[in-house]
N, C-alpha and C positions, 0 to 999 in steps of 0.2 A: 395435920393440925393437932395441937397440942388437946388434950381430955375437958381442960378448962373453957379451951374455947366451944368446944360441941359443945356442951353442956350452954356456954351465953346462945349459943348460934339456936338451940332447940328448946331455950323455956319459955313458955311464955307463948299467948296467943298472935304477938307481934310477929317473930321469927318463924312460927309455925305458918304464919301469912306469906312470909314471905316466901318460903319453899312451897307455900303452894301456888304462887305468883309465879315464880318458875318455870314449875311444870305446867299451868297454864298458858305460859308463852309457849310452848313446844305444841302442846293439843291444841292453842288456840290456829295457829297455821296449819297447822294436816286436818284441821277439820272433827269432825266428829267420826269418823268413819271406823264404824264397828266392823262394818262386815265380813265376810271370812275369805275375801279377796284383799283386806285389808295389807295380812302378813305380804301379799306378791307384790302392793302397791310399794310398800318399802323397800321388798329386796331392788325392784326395777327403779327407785327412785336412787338405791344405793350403788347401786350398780351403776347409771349413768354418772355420782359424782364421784367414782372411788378411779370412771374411765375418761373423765376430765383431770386428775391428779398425775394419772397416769401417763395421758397425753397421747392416748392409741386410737383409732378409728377400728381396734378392731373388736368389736362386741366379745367376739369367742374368748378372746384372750383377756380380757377382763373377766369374765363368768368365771375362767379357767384360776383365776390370781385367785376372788372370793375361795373358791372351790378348794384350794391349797390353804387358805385362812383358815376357811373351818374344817379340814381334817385334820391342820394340824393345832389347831388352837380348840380345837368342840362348839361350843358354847361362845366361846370368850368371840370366837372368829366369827360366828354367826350376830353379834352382836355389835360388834367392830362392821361387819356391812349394814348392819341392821338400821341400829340406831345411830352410830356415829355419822355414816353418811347417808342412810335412807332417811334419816329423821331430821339432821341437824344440818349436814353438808347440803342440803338438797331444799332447804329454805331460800329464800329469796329475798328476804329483808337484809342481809349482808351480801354483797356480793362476795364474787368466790376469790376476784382478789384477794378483797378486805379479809374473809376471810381466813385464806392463806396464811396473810401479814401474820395476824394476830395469832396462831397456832405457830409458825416459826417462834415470833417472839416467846408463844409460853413454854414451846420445847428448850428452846435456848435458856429460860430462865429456871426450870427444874431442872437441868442439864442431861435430858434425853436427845443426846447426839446421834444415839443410835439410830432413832426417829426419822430424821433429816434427810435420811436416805430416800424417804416419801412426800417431803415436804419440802425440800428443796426445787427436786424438777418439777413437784405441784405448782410450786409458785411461777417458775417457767409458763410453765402451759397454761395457766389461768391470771396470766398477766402480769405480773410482778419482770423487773427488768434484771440483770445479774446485778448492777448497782445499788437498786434496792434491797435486795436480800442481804448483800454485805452490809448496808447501812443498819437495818435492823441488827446486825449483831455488836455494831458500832455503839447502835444508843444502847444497845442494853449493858455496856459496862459500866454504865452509871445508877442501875437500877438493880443488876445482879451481880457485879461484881466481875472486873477481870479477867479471872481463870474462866468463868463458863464463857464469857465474849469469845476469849479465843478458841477455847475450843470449840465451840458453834462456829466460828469465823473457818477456821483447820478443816473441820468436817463438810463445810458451805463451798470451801476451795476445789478442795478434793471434786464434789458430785458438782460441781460448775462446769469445771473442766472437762468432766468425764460428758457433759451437753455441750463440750464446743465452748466453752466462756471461761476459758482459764487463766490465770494471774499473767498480765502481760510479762515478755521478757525483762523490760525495764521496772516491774512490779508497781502495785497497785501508787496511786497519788498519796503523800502525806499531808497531813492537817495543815491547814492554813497555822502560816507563823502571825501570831497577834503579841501587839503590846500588853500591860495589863490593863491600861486605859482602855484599848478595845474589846477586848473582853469585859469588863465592864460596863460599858456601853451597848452591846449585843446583849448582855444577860439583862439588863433595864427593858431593851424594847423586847426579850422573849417574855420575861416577865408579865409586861403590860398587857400582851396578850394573851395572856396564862389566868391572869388576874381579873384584867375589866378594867383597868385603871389607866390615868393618861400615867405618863412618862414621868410625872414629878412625883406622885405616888407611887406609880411602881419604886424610883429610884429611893424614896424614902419607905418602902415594903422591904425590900431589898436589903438595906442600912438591917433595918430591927432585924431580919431572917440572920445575917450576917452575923449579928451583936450574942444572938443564941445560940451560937454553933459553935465558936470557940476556932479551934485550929480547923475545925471543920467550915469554916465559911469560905474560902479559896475552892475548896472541891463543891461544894453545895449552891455556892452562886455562880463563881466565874468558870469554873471549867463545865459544871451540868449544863447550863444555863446559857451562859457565855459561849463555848465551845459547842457541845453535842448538840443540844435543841436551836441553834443558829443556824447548822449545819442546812444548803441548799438541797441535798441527795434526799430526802421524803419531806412531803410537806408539812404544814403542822396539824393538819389533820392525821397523816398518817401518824405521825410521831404520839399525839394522845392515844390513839387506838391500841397504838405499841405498850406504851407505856399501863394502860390502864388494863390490859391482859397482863403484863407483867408482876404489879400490883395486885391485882386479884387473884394469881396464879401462888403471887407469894402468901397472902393472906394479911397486907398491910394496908388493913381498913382506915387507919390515920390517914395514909399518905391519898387515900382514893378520896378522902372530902375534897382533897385539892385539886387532884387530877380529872374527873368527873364533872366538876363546873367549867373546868380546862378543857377536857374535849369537849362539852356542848356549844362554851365559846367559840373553839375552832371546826364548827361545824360536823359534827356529828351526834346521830338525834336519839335523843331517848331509846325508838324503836334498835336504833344498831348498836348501845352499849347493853340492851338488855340481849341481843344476840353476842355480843361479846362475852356474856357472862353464860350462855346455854355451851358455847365455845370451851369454857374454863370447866363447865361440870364436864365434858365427858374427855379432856384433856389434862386436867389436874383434879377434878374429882368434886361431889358433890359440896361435902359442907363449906370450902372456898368460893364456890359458885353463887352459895346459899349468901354466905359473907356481900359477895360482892353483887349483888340483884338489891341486898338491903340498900347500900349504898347507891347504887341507881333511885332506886325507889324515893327514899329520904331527899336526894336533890331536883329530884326530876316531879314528884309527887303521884299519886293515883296508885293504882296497883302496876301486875306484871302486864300490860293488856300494849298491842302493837298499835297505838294511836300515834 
């Protein structure tokens, strides 16, 4: 993030709230627990969700993966069991799906491919189907652009495969062929439900979004809209969850006024996008996280607290 934005992100007793909102969410669920069995409650808490990713039954070989983390990373590895997943992975207010989902989509949207190597077969083993995983790399060309889709999509192929779930011979389905009338029509009832509006509103929200977008209103209504968020392969719950890690990953607080009233409409609750955004700090890093909890905050109301 750019020097200007830390500086909006930390002046001020507002923002200052907010990061301690945050980190509230995190100490509010592990509790208060000082004691000096604290540190083994995490390592054993990280442990079990780093041997769910993993997908082994066999305790030693996990202790054994940590063990290789931190001699060969120090610090950095003992933190990565620690807190990534003795702290964050190891909550309970997102499932480990959900989220899965949401860490694929914000590796895909930084474009740490390299990643995927862990979060791909994580998603296997904690639910996610080989469809979905491609689908997430689907919606995110609309969000990040292209070049990283595919390459997440390339890299998603590859460790599919290498689990048994490789590109059929006759290769993967293409998009449904639509008219522009139906594409139009699909992006009105995505909208509607995006929005809170019936059909006639939306279809006249839609109209104005268009009217400001210039050459940009074909990609922005009917192919985003219309095409990718129509899409049957996740539902539209997943698809905000997607999308507002993506968003918050990116650091486009504009775009999260819209998508944040979008996922609450489509069923996801306060408590899971402020877990989505503890997701964002230790996967794209604090002051984005910070960014995007304000945003929670602002439409949802109260502080950072799991009501």
């Amino acid at each position: 993030m750019q020097s200007s934005t830390s500086a909006r992100l930390f002046r001020g007793g507002k923002c200052w709230a907010c990061a301690c909102a945050l980190w509230l969410v995190v100490a509010g669920a592990q509790g208060a627990d000082l004691s000096a069995s604290d540190q083994d409650q995490r390592r054993a808490r990280g442990l079990d969700a780093l041997q769910a990713i993993v997908g082994t039954q066999d305790a030693e070989a996990t202790a054994a993966l940590a063990a290789r983390l931190e001699r060969e990373n120090g610090a950095l590895g003992s933190f990565a069991i620690d807190f990534v997943m003795g702290e964050i992975w190891s909550r309970e207010q997102l499932s480990r799906r959900d989220r899965n989902l949401v860490v694929l989509a914000i590796l895909g949207a930084i474009h740490q491919t390299n990643q995927l190597a862990y979060y791909v077969p994580g998603g296997i083993h904690n639910g996610l189907t080989p469809e979905e995983i491609r689908e997430i790399f689907i919606h995110l060309s609309g969000y990040a652009g292209f070049p990283r889709a595919l390459d997440a999509m390339a890299e998603a192929n590859r460790l599919l495969a290498e689990l048994g779930h490789p590109v059929p011979a006759e290769g993967l389905p293409p998009a449904q062929r639509l008219t522009g009338a139906e594409r139009r029509q699909r992006s009105i009832e995505v909208m509607a439900r995006l929005s809170g509006k019936d059909s006639d509103d939306a279809a006249r929200l839609l109209e104005g979004i268009a009217g400001n977008l210039g050459p940009l209103a074909g990609a922005g209504v009917d192919f985003a809209f219309g095409e990718i968020w129509a899409r049957p392969q996740l539902s539209r719950r997943d698809r905000s969850l997607l999308v507002v890690s993506v968003l918050a990953a990116l650091g486009r607080g504009e775009e999260l006024d819209i998508h944040v009233p979008a996922a609450l409409r489509h069923g996801v609750t306060k408590t899971e996008l402020e877990e989505v955004m503890l997701t964002v700090f230790a996967y794209a890093g604090a002051p984005l996280a910070v960014e995007g909890i304000r945003k929670v905050i602002e439409h949802t109301g109260g502080g950072g607290t799991n009501e």
